[in-house]
C-alpha positions as CSV (number, residue, x, y, z in Angstrom):
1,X,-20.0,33.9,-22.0
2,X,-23.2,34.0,-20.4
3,X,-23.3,37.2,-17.8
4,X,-25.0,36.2,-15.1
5,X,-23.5,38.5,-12.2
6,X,-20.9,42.0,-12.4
7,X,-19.3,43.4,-9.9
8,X,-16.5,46.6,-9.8
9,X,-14.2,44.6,-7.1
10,X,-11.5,46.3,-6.9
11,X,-10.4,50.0,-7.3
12,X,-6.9,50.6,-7.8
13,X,-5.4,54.3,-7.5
14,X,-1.8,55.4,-7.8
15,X,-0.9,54.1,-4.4
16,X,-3.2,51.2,-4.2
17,X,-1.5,47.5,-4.5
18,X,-2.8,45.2,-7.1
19,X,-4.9,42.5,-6.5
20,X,-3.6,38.9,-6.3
21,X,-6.8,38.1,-8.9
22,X,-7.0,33.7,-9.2
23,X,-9.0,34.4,-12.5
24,X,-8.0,35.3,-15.7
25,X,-7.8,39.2,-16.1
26,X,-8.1,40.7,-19.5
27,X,-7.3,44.4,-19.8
28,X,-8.7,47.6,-21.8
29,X,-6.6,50.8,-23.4
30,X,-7.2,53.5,-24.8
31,X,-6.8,57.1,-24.9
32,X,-9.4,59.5,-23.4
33,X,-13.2,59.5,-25.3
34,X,-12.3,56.6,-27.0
35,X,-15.3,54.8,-26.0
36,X,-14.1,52.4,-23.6
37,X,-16.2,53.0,-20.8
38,X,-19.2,52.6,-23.5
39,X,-17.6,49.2,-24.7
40,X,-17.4,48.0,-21.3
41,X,-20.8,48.5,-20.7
42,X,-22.1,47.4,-24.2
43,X,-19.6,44.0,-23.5
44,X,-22.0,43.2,-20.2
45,X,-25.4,44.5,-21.1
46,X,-25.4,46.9,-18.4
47,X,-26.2,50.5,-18.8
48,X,-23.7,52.2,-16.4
49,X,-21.5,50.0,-14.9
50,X,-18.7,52.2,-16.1
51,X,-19.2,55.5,-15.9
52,X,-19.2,57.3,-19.5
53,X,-18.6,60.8,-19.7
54,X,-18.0,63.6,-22.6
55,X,-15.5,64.6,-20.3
56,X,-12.1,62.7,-21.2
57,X,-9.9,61.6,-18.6
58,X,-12.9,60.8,-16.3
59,X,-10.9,56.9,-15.3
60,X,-8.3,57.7,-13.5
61,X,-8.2,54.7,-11.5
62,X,-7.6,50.6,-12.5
63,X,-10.9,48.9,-12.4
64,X,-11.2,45.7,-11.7
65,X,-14.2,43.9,-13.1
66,X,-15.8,40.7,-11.9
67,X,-17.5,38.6,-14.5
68,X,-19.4,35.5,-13.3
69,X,-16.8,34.7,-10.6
70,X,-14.8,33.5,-14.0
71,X,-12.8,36.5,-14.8
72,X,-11.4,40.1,-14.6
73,X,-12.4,41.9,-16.9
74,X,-9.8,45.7,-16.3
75,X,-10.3,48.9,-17.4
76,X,-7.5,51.1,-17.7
77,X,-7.1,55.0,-17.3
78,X,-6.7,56.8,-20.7
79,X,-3.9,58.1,-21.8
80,X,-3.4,60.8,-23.9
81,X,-5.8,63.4,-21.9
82,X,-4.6,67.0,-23.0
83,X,-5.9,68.7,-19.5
84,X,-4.4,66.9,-17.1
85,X,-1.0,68.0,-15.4
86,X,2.4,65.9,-16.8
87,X,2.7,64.8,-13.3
88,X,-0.6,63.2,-13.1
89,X,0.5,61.7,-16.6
90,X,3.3,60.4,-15.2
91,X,1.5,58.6,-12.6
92,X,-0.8,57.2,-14.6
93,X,2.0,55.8,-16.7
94,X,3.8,54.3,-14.2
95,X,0.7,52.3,-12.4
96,X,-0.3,50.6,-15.6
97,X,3.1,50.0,-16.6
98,X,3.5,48.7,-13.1
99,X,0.3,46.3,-14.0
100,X,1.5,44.8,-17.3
101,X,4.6,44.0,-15.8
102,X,3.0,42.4,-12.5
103,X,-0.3,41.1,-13.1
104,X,0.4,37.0,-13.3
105,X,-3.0,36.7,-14.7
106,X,-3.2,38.9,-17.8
107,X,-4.3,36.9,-20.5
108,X,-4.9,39.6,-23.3
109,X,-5.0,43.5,-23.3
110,X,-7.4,45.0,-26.5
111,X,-6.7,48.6,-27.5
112,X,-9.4,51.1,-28.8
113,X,-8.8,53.1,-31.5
114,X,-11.4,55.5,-32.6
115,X,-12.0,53.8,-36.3
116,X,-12.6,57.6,-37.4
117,X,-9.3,58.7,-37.5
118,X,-5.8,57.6,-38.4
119,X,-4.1,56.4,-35.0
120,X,-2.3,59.3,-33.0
121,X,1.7,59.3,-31.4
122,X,-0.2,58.4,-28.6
123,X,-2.0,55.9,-29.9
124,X,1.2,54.0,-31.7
125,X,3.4,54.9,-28.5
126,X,0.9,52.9,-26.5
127,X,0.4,50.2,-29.3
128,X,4.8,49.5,-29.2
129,X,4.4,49.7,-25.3
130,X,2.1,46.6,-25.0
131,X,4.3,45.0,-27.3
132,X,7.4,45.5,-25.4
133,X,5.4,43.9,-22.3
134,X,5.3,41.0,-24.3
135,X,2.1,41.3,-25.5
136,X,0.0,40.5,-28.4
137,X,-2.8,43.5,-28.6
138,X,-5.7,43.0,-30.1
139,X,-7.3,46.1,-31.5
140,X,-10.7,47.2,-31.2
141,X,-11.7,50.2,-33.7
142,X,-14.1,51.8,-32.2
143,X,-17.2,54.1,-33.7
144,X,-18.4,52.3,-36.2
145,X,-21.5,53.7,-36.3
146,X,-20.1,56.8,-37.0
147,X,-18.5,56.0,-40.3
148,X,-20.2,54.3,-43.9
149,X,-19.8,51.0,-44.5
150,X,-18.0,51.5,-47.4
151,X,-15.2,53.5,-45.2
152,X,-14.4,50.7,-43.1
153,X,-11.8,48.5,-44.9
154,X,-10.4,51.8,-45.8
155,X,-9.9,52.9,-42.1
156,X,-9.1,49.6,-40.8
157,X,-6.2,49.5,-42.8
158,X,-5.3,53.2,-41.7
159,X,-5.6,52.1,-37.9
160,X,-3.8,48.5,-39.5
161,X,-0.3,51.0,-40.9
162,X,-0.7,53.7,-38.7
163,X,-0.1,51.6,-36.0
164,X,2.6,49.7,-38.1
165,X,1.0,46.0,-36.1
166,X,2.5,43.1,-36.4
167,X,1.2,40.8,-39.1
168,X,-2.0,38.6,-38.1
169,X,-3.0,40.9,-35.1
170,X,-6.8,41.3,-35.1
171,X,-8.7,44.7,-35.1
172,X,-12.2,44.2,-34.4
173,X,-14.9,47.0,-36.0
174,X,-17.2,47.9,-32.8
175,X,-20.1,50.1,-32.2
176,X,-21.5,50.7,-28.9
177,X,-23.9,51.9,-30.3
178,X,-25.4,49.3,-32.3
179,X,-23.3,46.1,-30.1
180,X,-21.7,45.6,-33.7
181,X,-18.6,43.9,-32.8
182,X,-19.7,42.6,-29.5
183,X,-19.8,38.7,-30.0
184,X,-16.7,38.8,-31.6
185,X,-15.0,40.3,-28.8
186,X,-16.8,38.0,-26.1
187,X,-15.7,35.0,-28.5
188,X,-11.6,36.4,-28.1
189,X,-12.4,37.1,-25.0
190,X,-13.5,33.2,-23.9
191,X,-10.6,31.9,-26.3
192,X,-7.8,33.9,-24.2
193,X,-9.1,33.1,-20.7
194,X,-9.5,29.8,-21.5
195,X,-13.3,29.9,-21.1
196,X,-15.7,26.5,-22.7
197,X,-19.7,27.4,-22.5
């Protein structure tokens, strides 16, 4: 897909009521500093569209992305963060759970794992979760440019049994750094939504 126009539409806090989206929505996980504010921005050529920080937990909200008037593209809260309270936790839980169950548009939901390291309880907890929504996730191992070459069959297949996925699930090597990865995940991206160029 061609992006011709972004827009943050909708902003969706603990109380907040989904949208009732028409388009195709396709949704990002992961836990805190993964990267996925830096994906999201690599994935639409824009510079700060979602706001990066070195300070995890900075999405505490459900963003709902407009791409071309074709589809949502949603960024999740990250899970995992070690400073905030369990309550907040909690919360967060329960409004994305509350999404995966309702949304009648989700087409796919990717998870970041940070390619650098084996995948945490976190990390596997969410992994089982999306399965148990019925979902297929499709995992995006993030970092790249932060490991050699050589390491990354090695660490794929880490991320590949640490996560125990189910056979034929893809995990896609990205760098936001370097947009390695980038048209293959546009390519999933337009196959799951449905979307013909």
């Amino acid at each position: 897909m061609v992006i011709k126009n972004v827009s943050l539409e909708t902003v969706c806090g603990v109380t907040s009521k989904f949208p009732d989206n028409q388009l195709a929505e396709v949704a990002f996980a992961g836990k805190s500093n993964v990267g996925k504010s830096s994906l999201i921005n690599a994935l639409m050529n824009r510079k700060s569209l979602a706001r990066t920080s070195s300070q995890p937990g900075k999405t505490q909200t459900i963003n709902f992305y407009n791409i071309n008037d074709a589809m949502y593209l949603v960024d999740l809260p990250g899970y995992g963060y070690a400073k905030a309270s369990e309550s907040e936790k909690k919360k967060w839980g329960k409004m994305v759970e509350s999404y995966l169950q309702s949304s009648r548009q989700l087409r796919a939901v990717f998870l970041l794992i940070d390619i650098r390291h084996d995948p945490s309880a976190n990390d596997k907890m969410m992994y089982d979760w999306i399965v148990h929504q019925s979902y297929d996730p499709i995992i995006v191992a993030t970092k790249l440019d932060k490991i050699k070459r050589s390491q990354i069959e090695k660490n794929v297949k880490a991320i590949r049994i640490g996560l125990n996925v189910k056979p034929g699930t893809k995990i896609l090597p990205f760098s936001a750094e370097t947009k390695q990865g980038r048209e293959e995940i546009w390519r999933l991206m337009d196959e799951v939504i449905g979307y013909e160029a």
